[in-house]
N, C-alpha and C positions, 0 to 999 in steps of 0.2 A: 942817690942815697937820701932816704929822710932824715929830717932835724929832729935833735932831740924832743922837742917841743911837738912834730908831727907825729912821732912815736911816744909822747906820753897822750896826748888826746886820742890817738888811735886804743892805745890801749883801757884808758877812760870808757872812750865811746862802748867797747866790745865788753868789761866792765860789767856796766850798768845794764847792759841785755844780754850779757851771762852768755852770750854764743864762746866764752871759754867752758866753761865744766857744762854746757848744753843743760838746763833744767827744763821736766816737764812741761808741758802746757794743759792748765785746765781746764777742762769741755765741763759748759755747763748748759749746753743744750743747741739748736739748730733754729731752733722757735720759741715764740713768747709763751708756750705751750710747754715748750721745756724747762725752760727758763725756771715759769711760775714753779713748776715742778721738784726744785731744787737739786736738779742734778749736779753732781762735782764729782767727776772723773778726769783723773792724771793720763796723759797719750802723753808721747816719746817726744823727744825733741825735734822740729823741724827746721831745718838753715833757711830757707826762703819764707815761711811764717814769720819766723822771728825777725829776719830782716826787713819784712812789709810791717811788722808791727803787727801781724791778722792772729796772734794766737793769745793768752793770757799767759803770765808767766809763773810759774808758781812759787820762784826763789828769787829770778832777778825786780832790779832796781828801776826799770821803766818796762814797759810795754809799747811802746812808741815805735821801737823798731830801727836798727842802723840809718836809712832814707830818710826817717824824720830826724834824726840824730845829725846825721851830715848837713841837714837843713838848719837847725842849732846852729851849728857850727859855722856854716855860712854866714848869717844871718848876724851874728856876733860879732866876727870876725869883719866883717864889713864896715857895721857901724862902728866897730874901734879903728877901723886902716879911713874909716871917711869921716873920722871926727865929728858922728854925730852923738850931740848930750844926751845922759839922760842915762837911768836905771834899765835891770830887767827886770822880768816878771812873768810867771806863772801861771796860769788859773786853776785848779785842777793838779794835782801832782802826784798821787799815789802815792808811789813808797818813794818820791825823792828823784828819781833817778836822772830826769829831763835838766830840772832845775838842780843836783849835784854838776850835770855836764855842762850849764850854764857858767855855773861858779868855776870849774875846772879851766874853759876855755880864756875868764878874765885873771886865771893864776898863771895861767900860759904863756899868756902875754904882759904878765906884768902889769897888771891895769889896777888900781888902787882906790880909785876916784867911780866905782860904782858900784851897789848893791843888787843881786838878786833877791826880788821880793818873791815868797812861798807862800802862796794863795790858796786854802780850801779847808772845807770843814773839818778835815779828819775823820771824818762821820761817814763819808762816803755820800753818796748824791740824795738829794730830797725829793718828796714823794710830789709827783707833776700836781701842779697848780692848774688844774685843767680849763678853771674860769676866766682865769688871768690872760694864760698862754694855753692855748687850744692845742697849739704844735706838739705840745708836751704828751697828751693825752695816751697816745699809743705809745710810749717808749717808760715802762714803769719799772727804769736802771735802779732803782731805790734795793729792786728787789736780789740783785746783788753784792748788798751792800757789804756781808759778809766778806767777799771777797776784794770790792771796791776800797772800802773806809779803812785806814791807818791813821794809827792816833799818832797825833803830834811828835811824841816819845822817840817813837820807830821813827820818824824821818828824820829828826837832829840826828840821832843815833847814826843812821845811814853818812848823812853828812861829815858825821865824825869818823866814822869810818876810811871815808877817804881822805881825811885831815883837810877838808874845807867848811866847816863847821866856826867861822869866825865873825867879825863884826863888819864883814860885807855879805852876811848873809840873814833878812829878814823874814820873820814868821804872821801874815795875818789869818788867824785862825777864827773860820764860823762861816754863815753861809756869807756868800757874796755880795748880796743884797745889803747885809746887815756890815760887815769890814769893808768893802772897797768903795761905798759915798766919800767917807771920812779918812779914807787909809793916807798917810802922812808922806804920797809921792809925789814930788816937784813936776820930774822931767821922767818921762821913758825913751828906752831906744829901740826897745824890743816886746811886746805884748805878745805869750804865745798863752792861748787858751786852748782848754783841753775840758770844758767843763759839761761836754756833751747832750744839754739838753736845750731848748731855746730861751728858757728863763735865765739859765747860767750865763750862757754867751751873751745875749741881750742884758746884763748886770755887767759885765768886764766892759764892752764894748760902752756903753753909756756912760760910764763913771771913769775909765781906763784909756780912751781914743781920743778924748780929747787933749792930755798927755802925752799924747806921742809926738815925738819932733818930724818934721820933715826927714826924710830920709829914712826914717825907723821904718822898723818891720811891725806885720801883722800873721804870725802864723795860728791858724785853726786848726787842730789836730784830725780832727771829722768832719772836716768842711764835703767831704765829697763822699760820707762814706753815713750821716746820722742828717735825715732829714731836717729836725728841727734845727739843729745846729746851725745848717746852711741856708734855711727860712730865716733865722733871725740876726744872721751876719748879712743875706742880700737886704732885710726890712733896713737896718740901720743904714748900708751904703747908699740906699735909694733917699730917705728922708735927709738925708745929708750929701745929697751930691758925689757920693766918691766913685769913682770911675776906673779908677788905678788897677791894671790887671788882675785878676787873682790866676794865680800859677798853680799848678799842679806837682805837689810832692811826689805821690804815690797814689795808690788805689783810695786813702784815706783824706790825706791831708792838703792841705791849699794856705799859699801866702802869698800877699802884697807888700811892696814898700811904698810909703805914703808917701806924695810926691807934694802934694800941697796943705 
């Protein structure tokens, strides 16, 4: 029989990817082709989509997907049973939903002594810096932005919604570059980035990895699923030595725990 505590996360986790009242998924094309195109068309709801996290969601609270979700959960729950210090944190959040089930999982356990930091523009993703970051070049996510970008408003809101909306739960709002040099975190336990492009990841990872305690986690939501992404998490392990497994979530996602 489950604990009360396995059955409020349980029901949290399913929640925030809405596999209760099953919403739509939005196709907004197959190719950059389409993409550019602006198509937005609502299809039915799928149970194995939505729990790979492979579809958009049109009402729920993350797109990530149950398998990254249960990885959250891991991941948290870990670092609170193995006493390692330190904040989480987000890169990237959408409408909330990842980092609401962050917050959820340290009300679970009664944990009082860490904040969930909610990292991203609200604006939805910025247009590829192609001089900078070459990786960036073919992936022009900007141009869903419509669909991407939630203003600040909507994600408290959400938070409040689930009545975790309080003063363990932090907001750095703007691009990356420009909030997470300066952002005001001691210690992390948990870094999961979702920022999808190689300037995004390559700004968390630079400013954010250093923070991480032993033991802590590193999950990349598209480490195996957005080229750049995983160009610019191998650039940083390499110029830094790290070696630490990277694991395989799902068809999408990859995490290490950082051992030194």
């Amino acid at each position: 029989m489950r604990t009360p505590r396995e059955l409020y996360l349980d029901l949290v986790k399913r929640t925030v990817a809405n596999t209760i009242y099953q919403d739509a998924d939005i196709w907004f094309g197959d190719s950059w082709e389409e993409v550019r195109s602006g198509i937005r068309k609502q299809r039915g709801f799928d149970t194995d989509l939505r729990a790979a996290g492979a579809d958009l969601p049109s009402v729920a609270h993350t797109m990530i997907g149950l398998r990254r979700l249960d990885n959250v959960q891991m991941c948290v729950e870990r670092v609170i049973a193995d006493g390692v210090p330190g904040d989480l944190i987000e890169t990237g959040v959408w409408r909330g939903g990842a980092s609401i089930f962050m917050r959820a999982v340290l009300a679970a356990h009664g944990v009082r002594d860490r904040v969930v930091w909610v990292a991203d523009s609200f604006e939805g993703l910025p247009e590829p810096d192609g001089r900078r970051y070459p990786a960036d070049r073919g992936a022009p996510l900007h141009v869903l932005n419509d669909l991407l970008g939630v203003d600040l408003a909507t994600v408290e809101e959400n938070f409040r919604r689930y009545g975790l909306l309080d003063d363990q739960v932090a907001f750095l709002k703007g691009w990356f570059r420009d909030t997470l040099p300066g952002a005001p975190i001691e210690r992390l336990a948990v870094l999961r980035m979702d920022g999808d492009l190689y300037e995004s990841t390559h700004d968390a990872l630079v400013h954010l990895y250093p923070k991480l305690q032993v033991g802590g986690f590193v999950i990349v939501d598209d480490y195996f699923d957005l080229a750049p992404c995983r160009l610019a998490v191998r650039d940083y392990r390499a110029a830094h030595g790290i070696d630490d497994p990277i694991e395989r979530i799902d068809q999408a996602g990859g995490y290490w725990r950082r051992s030194a």
